[in-house]
TINUZA-137476 format. One line per 5 residues: number of its first residue (from 1); their letters; for each residue x negated, y, z of C-alpha. Coordinates in Angstrom, 2 decimals, padded with zeros to 5 digits. Each point is the difference from the previous one (the first is absolute). Layout:
N
NUM	A	X:Y:Z  ... .
***
This chain:
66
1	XXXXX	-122.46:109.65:078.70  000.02:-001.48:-003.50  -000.38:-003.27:001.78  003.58:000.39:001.31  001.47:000.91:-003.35 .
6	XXXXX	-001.56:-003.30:-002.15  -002.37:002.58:-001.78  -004.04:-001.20:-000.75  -002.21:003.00:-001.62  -001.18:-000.83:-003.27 .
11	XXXXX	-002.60:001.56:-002.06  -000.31:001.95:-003.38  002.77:002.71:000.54  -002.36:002.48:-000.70  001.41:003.40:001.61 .
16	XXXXX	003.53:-002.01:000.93  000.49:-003.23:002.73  000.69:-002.95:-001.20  001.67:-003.07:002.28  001.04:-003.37:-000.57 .
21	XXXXX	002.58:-001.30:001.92  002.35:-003.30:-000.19  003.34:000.27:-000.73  001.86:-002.69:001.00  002.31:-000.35:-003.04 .
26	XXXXX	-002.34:000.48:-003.14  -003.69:-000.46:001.75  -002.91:002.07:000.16  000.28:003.21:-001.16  -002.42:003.73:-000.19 .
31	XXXXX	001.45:003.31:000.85  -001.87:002.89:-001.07  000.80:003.13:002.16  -001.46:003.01:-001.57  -001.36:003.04:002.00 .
36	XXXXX	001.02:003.03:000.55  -000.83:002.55:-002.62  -000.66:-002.35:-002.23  001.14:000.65:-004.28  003.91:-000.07:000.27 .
41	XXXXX	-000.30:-000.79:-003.94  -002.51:-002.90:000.42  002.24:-001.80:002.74  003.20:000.62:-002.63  -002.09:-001.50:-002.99 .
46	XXXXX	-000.96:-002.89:002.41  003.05:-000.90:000.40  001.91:000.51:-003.10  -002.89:-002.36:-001.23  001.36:-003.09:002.50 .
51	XXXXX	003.40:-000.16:-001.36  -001.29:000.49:-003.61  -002.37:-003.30:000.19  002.51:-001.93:002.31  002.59:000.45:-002.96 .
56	XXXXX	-002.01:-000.97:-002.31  -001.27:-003.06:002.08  -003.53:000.56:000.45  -001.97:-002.42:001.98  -002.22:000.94:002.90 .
61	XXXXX	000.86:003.71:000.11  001.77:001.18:003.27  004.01:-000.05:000.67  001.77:003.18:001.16  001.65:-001.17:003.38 .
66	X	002.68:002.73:000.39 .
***
C-alpha cells in the first residue's frame, strides 16, 4: 500500500514512522507521522522548532512542508 502512495519506510523514528517520498516539485523529502498516544507537547515543540531554524536559515535541519 505505501508502494502506491510514493512512500519507502525509513529507519530511526523511534516510537513514530518515518517515510521518504519524492515530490515532484522540490525532491526527496521525509514525513514523520507520529502515533497515536504519543506526547501532544513533544509533537508541538517539534514543530515550532522547524520554522524556528528554517527562519533563521539553518543548514541540514528538516523543512516544515505544510
Amino acid at each position: 500500500m505505501l508502494d502506491r502512495h510514493g512512500l519507502r519506510p525509513l529507519t530511526g523514528g523511534f516510537q513514530n514512522h518515518v517515510y521518504a517520498w519524492d515530490d515532484p516539485e522540490h525532491g526527496p523529502i521525509c514525513l514523520k507521522l507520529y502515533i497515536k498516544g504519543n506526547h501532544r507537547r513533544r509533537v508541538e515543540h517539534e514543530w515550532a522548532a522547524l520554522p524556528l531554524f528554517a527562519e533563521h536559515e539553518v543548514s541540514d535541519v528538516a523543512r516544515p512542508l505544510w
